[in-house]
C-alpha positions as a Markdown table, in Angstrom:
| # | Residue | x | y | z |
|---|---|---|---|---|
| 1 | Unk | -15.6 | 0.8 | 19.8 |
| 2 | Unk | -19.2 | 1.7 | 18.4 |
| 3 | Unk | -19.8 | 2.3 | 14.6 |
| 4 | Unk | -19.0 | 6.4 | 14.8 |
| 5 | Unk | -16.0 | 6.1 | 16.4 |
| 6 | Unk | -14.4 | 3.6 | 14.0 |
| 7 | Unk | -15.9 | 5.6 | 11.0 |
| 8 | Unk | -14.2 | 8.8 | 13.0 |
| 9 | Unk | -10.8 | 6.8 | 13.4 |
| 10 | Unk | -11.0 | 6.0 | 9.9 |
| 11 | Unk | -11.2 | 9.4 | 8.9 |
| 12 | Unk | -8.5 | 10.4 | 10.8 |
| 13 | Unk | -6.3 | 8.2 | 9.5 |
| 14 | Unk | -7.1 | 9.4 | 5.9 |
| 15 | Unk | -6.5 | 13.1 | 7.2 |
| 16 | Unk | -2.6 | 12.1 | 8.2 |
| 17 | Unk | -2.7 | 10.0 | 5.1 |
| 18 | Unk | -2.9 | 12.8 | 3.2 |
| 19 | Unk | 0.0 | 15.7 | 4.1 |
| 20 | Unk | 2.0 | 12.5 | 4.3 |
| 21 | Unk | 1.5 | 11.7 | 0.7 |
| 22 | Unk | 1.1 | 15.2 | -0.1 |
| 23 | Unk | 4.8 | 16.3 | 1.1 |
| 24 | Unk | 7.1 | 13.1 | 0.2 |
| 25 | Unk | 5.4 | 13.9 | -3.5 |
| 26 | Unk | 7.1 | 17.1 | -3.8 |
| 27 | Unk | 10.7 | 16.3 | -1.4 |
| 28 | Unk | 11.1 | 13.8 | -3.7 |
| 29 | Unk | 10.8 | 15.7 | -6.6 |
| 30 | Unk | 13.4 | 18.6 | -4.9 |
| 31 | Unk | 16.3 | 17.8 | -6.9 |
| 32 | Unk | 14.4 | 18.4 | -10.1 |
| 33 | Unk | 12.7 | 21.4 | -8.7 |
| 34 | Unk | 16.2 | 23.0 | -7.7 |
| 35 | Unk | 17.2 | 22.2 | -11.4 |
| 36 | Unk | 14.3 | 24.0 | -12.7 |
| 37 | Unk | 14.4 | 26.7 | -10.4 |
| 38 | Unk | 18.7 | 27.1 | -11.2 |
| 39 | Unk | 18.8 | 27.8 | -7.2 |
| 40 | Unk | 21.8 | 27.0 | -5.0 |
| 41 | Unk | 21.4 | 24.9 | -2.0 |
| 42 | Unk | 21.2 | 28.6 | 0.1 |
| 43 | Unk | 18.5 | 30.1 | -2.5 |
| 44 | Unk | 16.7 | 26.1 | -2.1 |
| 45 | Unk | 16.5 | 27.2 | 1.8 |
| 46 | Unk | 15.2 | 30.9 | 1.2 |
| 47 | Unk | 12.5 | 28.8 | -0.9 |
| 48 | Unk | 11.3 | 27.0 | 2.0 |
| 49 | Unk | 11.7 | 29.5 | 4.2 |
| 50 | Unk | 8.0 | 29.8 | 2.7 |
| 51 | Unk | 7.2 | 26.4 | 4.4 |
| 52 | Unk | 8.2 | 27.6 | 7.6 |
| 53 | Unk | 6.7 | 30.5 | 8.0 |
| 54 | Unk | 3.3 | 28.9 | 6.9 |
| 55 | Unk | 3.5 | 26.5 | 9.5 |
| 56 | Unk | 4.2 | 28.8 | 11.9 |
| 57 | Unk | 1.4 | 31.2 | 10.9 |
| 58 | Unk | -0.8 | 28.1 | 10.8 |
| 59 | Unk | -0.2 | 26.9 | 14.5 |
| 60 | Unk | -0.1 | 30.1 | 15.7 |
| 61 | Unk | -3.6 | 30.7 | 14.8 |
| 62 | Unk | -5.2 | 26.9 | 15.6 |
| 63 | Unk | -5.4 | 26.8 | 19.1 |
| 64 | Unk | -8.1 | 29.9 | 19.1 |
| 65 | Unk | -9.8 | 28.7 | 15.7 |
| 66 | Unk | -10.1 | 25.2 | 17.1 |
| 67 | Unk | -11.8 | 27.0 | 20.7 |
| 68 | Unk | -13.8 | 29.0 | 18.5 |
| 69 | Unk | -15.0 | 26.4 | 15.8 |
| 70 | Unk | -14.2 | 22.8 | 16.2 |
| 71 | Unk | -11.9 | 21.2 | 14.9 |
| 72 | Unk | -13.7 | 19.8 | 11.9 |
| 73 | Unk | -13.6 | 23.1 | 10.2 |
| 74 | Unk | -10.5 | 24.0 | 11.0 |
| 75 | Unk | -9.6 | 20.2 | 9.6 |
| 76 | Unk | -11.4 | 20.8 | 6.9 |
| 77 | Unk | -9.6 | 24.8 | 5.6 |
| 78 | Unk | -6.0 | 23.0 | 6.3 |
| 79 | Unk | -6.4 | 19.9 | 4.6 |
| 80 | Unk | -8.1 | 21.8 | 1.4 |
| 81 | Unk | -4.5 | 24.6 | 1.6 |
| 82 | Unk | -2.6 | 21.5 | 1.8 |
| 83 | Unk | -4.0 | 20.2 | -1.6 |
| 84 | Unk | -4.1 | 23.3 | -3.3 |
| 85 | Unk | -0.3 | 24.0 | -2.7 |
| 86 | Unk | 0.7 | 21.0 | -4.7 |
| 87 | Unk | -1.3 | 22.6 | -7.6 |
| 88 | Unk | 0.8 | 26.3 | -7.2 |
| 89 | Unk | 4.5 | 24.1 | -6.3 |
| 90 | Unk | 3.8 | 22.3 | -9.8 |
| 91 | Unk | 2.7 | 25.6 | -11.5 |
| 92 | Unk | 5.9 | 27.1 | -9.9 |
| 93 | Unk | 8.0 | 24.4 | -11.1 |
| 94 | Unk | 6.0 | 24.5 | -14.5 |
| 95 | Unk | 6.8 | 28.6 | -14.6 |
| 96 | Unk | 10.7 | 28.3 | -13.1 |
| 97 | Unk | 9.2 | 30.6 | -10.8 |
| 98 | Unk | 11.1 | 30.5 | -6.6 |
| 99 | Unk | 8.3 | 32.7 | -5.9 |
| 100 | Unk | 5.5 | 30.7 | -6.9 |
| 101 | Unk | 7.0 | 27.5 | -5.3 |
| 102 | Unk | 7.6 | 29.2 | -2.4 |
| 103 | Unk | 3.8 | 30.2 | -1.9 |
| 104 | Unk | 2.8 | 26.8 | -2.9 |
| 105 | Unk | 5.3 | 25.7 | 0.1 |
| 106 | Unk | 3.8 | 28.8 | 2.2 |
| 107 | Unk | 0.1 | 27.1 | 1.6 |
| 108 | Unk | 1.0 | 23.5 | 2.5 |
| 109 | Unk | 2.9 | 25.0 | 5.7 |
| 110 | Unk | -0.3 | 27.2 | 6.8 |
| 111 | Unk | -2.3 | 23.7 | 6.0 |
| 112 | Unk | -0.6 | 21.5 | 7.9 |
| 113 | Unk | 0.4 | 23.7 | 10.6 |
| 114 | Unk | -3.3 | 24.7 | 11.4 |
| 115 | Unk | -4.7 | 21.7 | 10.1 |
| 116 | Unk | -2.5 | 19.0 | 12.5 |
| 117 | Unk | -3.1 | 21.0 | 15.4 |
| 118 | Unk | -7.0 | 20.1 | 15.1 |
| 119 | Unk | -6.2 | 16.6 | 13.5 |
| 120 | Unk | -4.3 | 15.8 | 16.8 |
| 121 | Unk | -7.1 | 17.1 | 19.3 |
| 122 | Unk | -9.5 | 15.3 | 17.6 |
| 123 | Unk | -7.2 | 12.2 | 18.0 |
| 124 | Unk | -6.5 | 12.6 | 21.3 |
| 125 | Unk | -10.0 | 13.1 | 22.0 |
| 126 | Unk | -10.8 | 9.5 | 20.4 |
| 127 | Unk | -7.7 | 8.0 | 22.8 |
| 128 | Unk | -9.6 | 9.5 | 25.4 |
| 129 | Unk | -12.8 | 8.0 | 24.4 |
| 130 | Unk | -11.3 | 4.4 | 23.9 |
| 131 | Unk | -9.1 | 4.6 | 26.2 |
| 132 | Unk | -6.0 | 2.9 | 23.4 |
| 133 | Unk | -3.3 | 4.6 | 22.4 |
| 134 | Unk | -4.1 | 6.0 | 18.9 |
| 135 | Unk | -1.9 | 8.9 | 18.3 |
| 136 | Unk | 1.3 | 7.4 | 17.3 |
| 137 | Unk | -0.9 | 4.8 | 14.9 |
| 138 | Unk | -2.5 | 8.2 | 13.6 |
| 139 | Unk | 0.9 | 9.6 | 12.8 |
| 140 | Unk | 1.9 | 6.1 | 11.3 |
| 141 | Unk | -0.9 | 6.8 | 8.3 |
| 142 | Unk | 1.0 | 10.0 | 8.2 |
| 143 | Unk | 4.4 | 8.2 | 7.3 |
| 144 | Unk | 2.6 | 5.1 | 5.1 |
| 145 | Unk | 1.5 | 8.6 | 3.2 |
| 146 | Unk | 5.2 | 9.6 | 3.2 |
| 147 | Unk | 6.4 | 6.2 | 1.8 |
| 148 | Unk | 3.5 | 5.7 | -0.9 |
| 149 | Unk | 4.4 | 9.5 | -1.9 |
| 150 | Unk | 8.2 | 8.9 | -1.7 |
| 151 | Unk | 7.8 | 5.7 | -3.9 |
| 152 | Unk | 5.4 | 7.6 | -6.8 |
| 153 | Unk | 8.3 | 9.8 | -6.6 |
| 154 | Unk | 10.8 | 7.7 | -7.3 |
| 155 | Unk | 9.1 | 6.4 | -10.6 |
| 156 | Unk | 8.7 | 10.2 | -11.3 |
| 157 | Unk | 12.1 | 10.6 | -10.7 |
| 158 | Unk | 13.6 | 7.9 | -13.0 |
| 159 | Unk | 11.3 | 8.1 | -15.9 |
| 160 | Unk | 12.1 | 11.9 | -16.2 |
| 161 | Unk | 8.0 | 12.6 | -15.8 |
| 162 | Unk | 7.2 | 16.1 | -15.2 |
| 163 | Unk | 7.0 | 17.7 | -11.8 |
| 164 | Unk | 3.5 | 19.8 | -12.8 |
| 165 | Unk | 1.5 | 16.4 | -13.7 |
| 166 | Unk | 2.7 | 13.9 | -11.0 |
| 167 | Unk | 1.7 | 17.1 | -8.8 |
| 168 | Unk | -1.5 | 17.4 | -10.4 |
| 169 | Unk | -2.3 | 13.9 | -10.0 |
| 170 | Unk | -1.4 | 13.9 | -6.4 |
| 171 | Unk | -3.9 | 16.8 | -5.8 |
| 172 | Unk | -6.6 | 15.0 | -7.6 |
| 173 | Unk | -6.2 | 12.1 | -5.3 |
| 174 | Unk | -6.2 | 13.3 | -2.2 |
| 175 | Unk | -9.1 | 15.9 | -2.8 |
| 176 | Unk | -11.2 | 12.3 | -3.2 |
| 177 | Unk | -10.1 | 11.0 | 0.0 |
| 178 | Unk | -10.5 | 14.8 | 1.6 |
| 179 | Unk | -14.2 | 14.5 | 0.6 |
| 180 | Unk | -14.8 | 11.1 | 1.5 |
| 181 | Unk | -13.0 | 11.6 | 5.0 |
| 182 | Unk | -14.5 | 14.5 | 6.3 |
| 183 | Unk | -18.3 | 13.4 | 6.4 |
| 184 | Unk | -17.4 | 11.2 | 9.6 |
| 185 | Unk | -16.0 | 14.2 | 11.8 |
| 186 | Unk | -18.3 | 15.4 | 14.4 |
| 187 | Unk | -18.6 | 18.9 | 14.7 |
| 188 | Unk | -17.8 | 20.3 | 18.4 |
| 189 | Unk | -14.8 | 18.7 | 19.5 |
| 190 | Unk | -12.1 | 21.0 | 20.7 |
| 191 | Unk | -14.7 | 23.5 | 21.1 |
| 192 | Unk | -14.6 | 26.2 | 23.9 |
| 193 | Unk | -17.9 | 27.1 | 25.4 |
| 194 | Unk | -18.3 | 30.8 | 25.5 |
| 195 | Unk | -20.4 | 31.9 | 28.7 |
| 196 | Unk | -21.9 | 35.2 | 28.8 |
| 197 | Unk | -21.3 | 36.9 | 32.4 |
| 198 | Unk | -23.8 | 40.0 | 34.1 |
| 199 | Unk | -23.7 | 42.2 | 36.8 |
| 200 | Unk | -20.3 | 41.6 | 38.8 |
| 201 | Unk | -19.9 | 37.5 | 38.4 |
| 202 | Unk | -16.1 | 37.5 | 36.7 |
| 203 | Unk | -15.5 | 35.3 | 33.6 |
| 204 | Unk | -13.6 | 32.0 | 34.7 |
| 205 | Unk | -9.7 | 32.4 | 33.9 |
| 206 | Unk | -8.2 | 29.9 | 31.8 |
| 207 | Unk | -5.0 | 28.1 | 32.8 |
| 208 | Unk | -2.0 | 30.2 | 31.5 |
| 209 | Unk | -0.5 | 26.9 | 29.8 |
| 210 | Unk | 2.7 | 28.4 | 29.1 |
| 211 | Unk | 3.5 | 28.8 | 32.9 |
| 212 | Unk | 3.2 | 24.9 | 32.7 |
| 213 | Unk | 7.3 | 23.9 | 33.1 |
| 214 | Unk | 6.1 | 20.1 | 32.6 |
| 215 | Unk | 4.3 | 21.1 | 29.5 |
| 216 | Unk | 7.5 | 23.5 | 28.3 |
| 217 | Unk | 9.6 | 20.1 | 28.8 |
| 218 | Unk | 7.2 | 18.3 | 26.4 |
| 219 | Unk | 7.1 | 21.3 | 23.9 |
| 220 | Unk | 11.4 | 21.0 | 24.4 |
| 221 | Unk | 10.8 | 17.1 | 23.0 |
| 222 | Unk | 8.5 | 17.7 | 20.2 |
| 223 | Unk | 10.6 | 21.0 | 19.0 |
| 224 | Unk | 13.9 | 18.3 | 19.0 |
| 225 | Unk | 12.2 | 15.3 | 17.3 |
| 226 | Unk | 10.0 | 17.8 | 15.2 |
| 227 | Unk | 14.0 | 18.7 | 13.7 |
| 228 | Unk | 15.3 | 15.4 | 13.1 |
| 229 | Unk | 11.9 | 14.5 | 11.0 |
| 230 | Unk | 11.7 | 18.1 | 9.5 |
| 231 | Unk | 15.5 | 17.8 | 8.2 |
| 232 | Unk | 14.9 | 14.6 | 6.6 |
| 233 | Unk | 12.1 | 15.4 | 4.7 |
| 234 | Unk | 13.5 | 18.8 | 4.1 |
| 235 | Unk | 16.9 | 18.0 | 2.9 |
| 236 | Unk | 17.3 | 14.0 | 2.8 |
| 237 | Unk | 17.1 | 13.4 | -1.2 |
| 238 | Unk | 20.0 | 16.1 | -1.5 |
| 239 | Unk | 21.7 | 15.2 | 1.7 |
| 240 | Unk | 22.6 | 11.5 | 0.0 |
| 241 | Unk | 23.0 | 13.3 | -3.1 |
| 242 | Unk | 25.7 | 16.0 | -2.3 |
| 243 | Unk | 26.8 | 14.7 | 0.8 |
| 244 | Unk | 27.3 | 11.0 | -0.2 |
| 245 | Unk | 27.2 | 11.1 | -4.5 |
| 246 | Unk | 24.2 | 9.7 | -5.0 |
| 247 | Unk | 22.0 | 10.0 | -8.2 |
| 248 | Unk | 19.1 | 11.3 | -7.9 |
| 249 | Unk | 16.8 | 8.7 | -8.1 |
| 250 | Unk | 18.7 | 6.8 | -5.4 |
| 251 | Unk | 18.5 | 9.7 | -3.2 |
| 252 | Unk | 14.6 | 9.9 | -3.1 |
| 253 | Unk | 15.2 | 6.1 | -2.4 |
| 254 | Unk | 16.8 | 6.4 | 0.6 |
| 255 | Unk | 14.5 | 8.9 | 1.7 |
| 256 | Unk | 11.7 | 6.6 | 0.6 |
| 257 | Unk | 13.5 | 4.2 | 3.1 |
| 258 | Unk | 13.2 | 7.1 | 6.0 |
| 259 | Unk | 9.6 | 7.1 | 5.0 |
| 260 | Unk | 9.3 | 3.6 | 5.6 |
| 261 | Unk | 11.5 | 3.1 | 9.0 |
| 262 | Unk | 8.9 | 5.9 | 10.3 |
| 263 | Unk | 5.9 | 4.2 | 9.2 |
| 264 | Unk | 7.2 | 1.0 | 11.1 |
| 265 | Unk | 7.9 | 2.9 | 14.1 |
| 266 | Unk | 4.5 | 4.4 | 14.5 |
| 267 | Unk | 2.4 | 1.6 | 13.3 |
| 268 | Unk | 4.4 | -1.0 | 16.0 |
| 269 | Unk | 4.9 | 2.0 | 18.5 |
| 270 | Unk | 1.9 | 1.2 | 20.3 |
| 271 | Unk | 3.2 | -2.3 | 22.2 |
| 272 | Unk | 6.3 | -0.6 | 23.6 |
| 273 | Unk | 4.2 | 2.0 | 24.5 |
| 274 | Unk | 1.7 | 0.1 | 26.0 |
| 275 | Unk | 4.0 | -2.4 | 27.9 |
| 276 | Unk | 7.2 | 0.0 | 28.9 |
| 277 | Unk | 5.3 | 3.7 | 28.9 |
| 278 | Unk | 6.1 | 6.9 | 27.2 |
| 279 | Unk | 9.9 | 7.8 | 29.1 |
| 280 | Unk | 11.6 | 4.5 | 28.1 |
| 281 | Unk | 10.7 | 4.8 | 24.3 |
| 282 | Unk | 11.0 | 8.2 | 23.9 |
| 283 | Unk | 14.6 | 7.8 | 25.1 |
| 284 | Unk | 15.5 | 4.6 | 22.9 |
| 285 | Unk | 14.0 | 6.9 | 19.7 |
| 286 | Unk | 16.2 | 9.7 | 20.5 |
| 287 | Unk | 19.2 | 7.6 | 20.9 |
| 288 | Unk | 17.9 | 5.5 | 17.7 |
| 289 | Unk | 18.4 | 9.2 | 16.0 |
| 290 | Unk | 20.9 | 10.2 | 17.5 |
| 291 | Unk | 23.1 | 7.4 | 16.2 |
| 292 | Unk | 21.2 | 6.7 | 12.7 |
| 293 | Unk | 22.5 | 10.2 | 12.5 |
| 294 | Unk | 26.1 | 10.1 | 13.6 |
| 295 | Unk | 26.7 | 7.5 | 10.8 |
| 296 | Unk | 24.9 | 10.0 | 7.9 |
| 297 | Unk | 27.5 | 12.8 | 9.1 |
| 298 | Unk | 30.6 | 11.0 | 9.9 |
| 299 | Unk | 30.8 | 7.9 | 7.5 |
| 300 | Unk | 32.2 | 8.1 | 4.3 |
| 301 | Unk | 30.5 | 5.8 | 3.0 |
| 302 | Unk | 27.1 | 5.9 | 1.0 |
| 303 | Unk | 25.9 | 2.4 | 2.0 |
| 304 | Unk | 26.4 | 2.9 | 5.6 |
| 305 | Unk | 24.8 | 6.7 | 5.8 |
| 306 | Unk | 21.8 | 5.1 | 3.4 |
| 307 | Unk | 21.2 | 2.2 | 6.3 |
| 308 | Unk | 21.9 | 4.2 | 8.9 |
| 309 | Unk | 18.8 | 7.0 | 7.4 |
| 310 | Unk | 16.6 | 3.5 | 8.8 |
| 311 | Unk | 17.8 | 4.4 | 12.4 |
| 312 | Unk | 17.1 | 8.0 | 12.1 |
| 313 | Unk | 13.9 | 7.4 | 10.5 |
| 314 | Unk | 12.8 | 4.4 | 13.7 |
| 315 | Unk | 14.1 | 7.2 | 16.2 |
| 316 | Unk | 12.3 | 10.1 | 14.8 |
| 317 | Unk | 9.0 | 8.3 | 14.6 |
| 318 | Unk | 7.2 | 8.5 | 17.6 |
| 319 | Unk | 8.5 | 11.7 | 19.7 |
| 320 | Unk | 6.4 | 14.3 | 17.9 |
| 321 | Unk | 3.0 | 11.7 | 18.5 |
| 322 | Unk | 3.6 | 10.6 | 22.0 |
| 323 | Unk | 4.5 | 14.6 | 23.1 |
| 324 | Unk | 1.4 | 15.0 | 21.8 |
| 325 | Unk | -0.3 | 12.9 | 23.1 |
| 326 | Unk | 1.1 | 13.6 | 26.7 |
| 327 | Unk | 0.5 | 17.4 | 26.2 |
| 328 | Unk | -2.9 | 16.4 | 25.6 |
| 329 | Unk | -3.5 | 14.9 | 28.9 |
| 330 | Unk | -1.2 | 16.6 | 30.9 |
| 331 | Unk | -3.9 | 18.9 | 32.0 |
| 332 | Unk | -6.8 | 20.8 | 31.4 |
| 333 | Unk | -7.9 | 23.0 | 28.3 |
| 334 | Unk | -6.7 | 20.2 | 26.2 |
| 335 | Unk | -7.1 | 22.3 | 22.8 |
| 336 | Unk | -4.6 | 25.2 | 24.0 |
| 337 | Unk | -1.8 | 22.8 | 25.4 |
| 338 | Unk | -1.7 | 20.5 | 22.2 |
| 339 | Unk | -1.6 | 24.1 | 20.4 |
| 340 | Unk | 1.6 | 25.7 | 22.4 |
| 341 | Unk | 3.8 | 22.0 | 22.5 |
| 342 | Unk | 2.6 | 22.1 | 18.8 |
| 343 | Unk | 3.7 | 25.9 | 18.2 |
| 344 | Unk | 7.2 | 24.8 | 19.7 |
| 345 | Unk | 7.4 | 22.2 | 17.4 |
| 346 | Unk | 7.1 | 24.0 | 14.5 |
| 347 | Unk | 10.0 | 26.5 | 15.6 |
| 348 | Unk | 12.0 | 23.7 | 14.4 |
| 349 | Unk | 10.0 | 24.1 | 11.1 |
| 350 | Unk | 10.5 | 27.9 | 10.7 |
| 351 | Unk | 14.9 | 27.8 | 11.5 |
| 352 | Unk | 15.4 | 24.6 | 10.3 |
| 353 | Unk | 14.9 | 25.0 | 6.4 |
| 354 | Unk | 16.7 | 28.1 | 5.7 |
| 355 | Unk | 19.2 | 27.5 | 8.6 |
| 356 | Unk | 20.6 | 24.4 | 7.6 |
| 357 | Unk | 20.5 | 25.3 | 3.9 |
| 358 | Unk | 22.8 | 28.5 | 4.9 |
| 359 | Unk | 24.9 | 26.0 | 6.6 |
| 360 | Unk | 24.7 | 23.2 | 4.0 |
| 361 | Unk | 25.4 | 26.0 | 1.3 |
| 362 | Unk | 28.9 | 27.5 | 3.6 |
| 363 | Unk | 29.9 | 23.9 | 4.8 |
| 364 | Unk | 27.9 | 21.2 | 3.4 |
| 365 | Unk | 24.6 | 19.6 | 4.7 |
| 366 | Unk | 26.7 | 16.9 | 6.4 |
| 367 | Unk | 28.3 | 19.3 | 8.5 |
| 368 | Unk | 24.7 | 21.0 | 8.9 |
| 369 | Unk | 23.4 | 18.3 | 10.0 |
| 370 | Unk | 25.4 | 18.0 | 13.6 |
| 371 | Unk | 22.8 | 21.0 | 14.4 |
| 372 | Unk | 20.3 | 18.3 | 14.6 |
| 373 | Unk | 22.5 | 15.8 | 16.2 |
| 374 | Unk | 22.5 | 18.0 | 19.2 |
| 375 | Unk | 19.3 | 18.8 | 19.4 |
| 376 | Unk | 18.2 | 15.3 | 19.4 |
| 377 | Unk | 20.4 | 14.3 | 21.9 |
| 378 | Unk | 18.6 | 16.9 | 24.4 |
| 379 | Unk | 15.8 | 15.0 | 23.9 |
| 380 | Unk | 17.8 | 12.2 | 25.8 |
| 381 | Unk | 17.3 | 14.3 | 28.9 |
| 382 | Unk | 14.2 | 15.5 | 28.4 |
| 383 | Unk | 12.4 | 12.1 | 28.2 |
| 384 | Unk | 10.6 | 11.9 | 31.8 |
| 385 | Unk | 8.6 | 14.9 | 31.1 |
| 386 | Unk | 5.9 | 12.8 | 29.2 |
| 387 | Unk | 5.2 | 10.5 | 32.1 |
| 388 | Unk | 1.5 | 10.9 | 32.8 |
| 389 | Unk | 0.9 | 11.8 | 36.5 |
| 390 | Unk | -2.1 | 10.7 | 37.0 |
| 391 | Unk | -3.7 | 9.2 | 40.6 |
| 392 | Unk | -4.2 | 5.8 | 39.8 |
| 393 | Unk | -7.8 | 4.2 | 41.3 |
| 394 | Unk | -7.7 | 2.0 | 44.6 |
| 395 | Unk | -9.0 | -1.2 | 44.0 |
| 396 | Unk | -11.8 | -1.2 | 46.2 |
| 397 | Unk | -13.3 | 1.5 | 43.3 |
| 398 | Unk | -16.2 | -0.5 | 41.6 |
| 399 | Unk | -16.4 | -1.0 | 38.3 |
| 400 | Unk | -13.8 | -0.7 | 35.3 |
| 401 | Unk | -11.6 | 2.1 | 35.6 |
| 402 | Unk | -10.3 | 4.4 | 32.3 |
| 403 | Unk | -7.1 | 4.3 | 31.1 |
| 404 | Unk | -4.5 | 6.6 | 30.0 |
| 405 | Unk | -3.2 | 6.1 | 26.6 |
| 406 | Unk | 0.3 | 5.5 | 26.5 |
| 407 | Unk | 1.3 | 4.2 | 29.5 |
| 408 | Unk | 2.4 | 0.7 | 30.6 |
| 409 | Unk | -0.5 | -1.9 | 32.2 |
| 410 | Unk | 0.7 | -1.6 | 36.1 |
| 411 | Unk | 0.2 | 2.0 | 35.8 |
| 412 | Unk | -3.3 | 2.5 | 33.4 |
| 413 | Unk | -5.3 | -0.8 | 33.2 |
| 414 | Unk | -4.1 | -1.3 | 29.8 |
């Protein structure tokens, strides 16, 4: 790997590095923030409702800006929306103003939604340069972000410091890294060339990705595993708290510990890609969730649901990465097919907050949380879609041949 693209990796880690430490700094400061706010666990989920529909606004819109302008502006505008919102959630917080929080919510959501999108094409396009898997290790800077967050948090939490500074700080923080990061992004990737047609010559069609079933069946993975992670950082800290008893600052522990099962599953995700390809270990995570799950929803028993957050956390880690990363590669137009498996994902996003807070608030989150449950499990099912079908070179081609990130040696030359 050459000087630029090791700078260009680098970079891209610190621009997962910092949504990651951007939202576990303000889910685990949600118990407070419902205190100040005096909302109910229904009223928490019409609050960030303003998440969702940021998100969803934000992927909507990528795909095109990424064709239209690279992905290193659009990188650039998301990441910035992402650091402002922790400003406007602490002023909200600050004020005891829903509204506020919920536009600081509505800011990170339109950040990160439009934001990832590019962050993930310009990943993929370094996987496809190297020829290594890098998306799930990408994601994994996303998750150490969660756990340093979730930990800062934590000491927040207990020492009773206020929600407006520690959110402050946060912002200060990553708006260093933001500028130090983004000098090393070329500009162009992702980019569309636009060709200017006379007489009767007919412009080229792009492939209509949606009609894709393959690529639907990825989008059906990532809108699943997108769910199980969402809830968790969503709803986790008041999950263990009125679901299991658990203090407050315990709570944000255990998510810290979801934090840190995720980070471990990305960062080590890479060998079991490598060696047993994408279909085995994206059914072995789903089941890991699946059951991680069962025991948070059907144990009585704060120890065991608290343990059990590590399976969830292990089995939610790499599905939304190696979707990606298969969605990526599944054909051509790269940009526009990590954009629509990326839009289905953050369906999950836009019904998940406010759904399972109208359910937590009628029946408990517990009972909420079998909604995930089965979602997860269809992910069980859906597994073989990310298989890359590729044709793989005779031997008698000269010469080293490229890989395909993600899959297993016999297959891609890894």
């Amino acid at each position: 790997m050459d000087l630029a693209t090791r700078r260009r990796r680098t970079a891209l880690f610190l621009f997962f590095l910092v949504p990651g430490l951007s939202i576990s700094s303000w889910v685990t400061r949600t118990p407070d923030i419902r205190d100040q706010l005096g909302a109910s666990t229904a009223q928490m989920g019409i609050v960030l409702f303003g998440l969702s529909v940021g998100s969803m606004l934000g992927v909507l819109g990528s795909g095109a800006l990424v064709a239209k302008f690279g992905t290193r502006p659009v990188m650039a505008v998301g990441t910035a929306l992402v650091i402002l919102s922790m400003v406007v959630i602490g002023c909200g917080a600050w004020w005891q103003s829903a509204s506020v929080v919920m536009a600081g919510l509505f800011l990170f959501g339109a950040g990160v939604g439009g934001g990832e999108v590019a962050v993930n094409v310009d990943g993929a396009d370094v996987e496809r340069i190297t020829g290594r898997t890098v998306l799930p290790t990408l994601h994994g800077f996303f998750s150490l972000g969660t756990v340093v967050g979730a930990a800062l948090g934590i000491v927040c939490t207990a020492g009773g410091f206020p929600v407006q500074w520690h959110l402050g700080a946060i912002a200060l923080v990553t708006a260093a890294m933001f500028a130090y990061a983004l000098r090393a992004v070329p500009h162009g990737v992702g980019k569309v060339a636009t060709i200017k047609l006379t007489g009767s010559a007919e412009r080229p069609k792009r492939p209509a990705v949606w009609k894709d079933r393959r690529l639907l069946m990825i989008g059906g993975i990532i809108l699943t595993m997108a769910l199980a992670e969402g809830a968790a950082n969503d709803w986790l800290p008041l999950l263990m708290v009125d679901g299991h008893d658990m203090d407050p600052a315990l709570g944000s522990a255990v998510y810290t510990g979801f934090a840190a099962s995720m980070t471990l599953g990305r960062f080590g995700g890479g060998f079991f890609i490598n060696r047993y390809g994408r279909t085995p270990v994206v059914r072995a995570s789903a089941i890991s969730a699946a059951l991680g799950l069962c025991a948070v929803i059907f144990v009585d028993n704060g120890l065991v649901a608290g343990a059990a957050v590590l399976l969830w956390g292990l089995g939610a880690s790499l599905g939304f990465p190696l979707a990606l990363s298969a969605a990526g590669d599944s054909g051509p137009d790269s940009a526009a097919r990590v954009s629509l498996v990326a839009m289905m994902g953050y369906v999950a996003f836009l019904v998940g907050p406010p759904g399972l807070g109208f359910l937590g608030d009628r029946y408990g989150l517990r009972a909420a949380m079998t909604v995930v449950l089965a979602f997860v499990a269809i992910a069980i099912f859906l597994a073989p879609a990310v298989t890359t079908r590729r044709t793989t070179p005779t031997s008698s081609t000269p010469g080293p041949q490229p890989a395909s990130a993600g899959e297993p040696q016999d297959r891609a030359g890894h």
